[in-house]
Wavefront OBJ file of the C-alpha trace (Angstrom):
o trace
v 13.449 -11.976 -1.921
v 12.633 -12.903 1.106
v 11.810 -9.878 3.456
v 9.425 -9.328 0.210
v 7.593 -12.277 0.537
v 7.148 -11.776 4.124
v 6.329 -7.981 3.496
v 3.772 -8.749 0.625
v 2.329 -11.372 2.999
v 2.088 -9.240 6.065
v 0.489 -6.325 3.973
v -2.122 -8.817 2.509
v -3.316 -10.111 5.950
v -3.418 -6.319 7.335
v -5.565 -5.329 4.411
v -7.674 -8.289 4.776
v -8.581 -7.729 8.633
v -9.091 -4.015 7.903
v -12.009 -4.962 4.779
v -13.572 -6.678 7.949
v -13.988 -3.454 10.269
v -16.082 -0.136 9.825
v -13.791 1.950 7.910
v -15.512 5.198 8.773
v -13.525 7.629 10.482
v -10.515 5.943 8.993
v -8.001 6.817 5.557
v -7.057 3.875 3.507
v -3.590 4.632 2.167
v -2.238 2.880 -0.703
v 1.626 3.463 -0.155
v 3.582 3.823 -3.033
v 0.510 4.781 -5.542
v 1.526 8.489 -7.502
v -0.871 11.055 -6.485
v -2.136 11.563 -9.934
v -3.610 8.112 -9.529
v -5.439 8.928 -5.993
v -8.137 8.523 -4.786
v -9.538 5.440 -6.164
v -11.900 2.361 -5.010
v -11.011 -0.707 -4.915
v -12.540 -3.676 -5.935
v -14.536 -5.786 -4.323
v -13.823 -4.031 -1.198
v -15.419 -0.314 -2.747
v -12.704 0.843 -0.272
v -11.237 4.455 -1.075
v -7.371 4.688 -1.321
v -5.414 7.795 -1.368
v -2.036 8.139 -2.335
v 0.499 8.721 0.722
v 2.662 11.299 -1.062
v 1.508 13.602 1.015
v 2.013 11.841 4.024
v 6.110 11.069 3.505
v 8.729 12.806 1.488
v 11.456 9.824 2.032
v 11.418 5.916 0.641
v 11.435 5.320 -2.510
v 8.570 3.759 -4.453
v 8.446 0.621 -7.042
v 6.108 -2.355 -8.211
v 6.048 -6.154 -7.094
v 7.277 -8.305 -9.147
v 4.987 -9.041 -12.467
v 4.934 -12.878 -11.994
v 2.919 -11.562 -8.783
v 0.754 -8.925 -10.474
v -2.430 -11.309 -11.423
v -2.319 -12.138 -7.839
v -3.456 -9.637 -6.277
v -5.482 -6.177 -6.444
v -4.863 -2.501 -6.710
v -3.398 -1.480 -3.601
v -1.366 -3.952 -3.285
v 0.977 -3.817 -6.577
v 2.622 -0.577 -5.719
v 4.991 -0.094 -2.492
v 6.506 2.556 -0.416
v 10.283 0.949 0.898
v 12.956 2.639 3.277
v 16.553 1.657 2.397
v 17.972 4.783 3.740
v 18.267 6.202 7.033
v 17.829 5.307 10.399
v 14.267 6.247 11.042
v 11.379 7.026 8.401
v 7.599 7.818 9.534
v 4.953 9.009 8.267
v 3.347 12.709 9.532
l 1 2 3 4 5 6 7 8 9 10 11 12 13 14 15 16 17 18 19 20 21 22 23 24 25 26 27 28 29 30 31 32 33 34 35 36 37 38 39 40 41 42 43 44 45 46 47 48 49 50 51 52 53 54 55 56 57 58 59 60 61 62 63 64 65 66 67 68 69 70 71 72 73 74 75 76 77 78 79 80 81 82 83 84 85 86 87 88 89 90 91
C-alpha cells in the first residue's frame, strides 16, 4: 500500500509540473487508459491524453483504489504496473 501511495503521489506532482510547461511538441499519455477511451481532454487542464497501448505490450493495467477516486481527475485513476520481468519500457 505503500509503493502506491508513493507512486500515486509521484505521478500527481509530475502531472502537476507538466500543466505548468508548453505542451506543444509533446504527447500526454494516460498509462493504463483502454484505447477505446483515447484521446480525451482533461479537465481543467484541456490537456489531450492518449492511451499508451500502443506504446507497451507488457504490465498489466487496473484502477486506484475507489476511496481515492473523488480525489483526483481522469488521468490519474487508471495505471499501467510491471510485476513481471526484469526490464519493461516503453517504444
Amino acid at each position: 500500500m505503500e509503493r502506491r501511495c508513493m507512486f500515486i503521489s509521484s505521478f500527481v506532482l509530475i502531472v502537476q509540473l507538466v500543466q505548468a510547461q508548453d505542451p506543444t511538441g509533446f504527447i500526454n499519455v494516460d498509462c493504463g487508459l483502454p484505447l477505446r477511451e483515447s484521446p480525451y481532454n482533461s479537465l481543467p487542464t484541456g490537456l489531450a491524453y492518449t492511451s499508451d497501448a500502443d506504446l507497451v505490450k507488457s504490465g498489466k493495467t487496473s484502477r486506484i483504489a475507489k476511496e481515492f477516486e473523488p480525489d483526483y481527475t481522469k488521468p490519474i485513476l487508471k495505471l499501467r504496473y510491471f510485476p513481471d520481468g526484469l526490464r519493461n519500457c516503453y517504444n
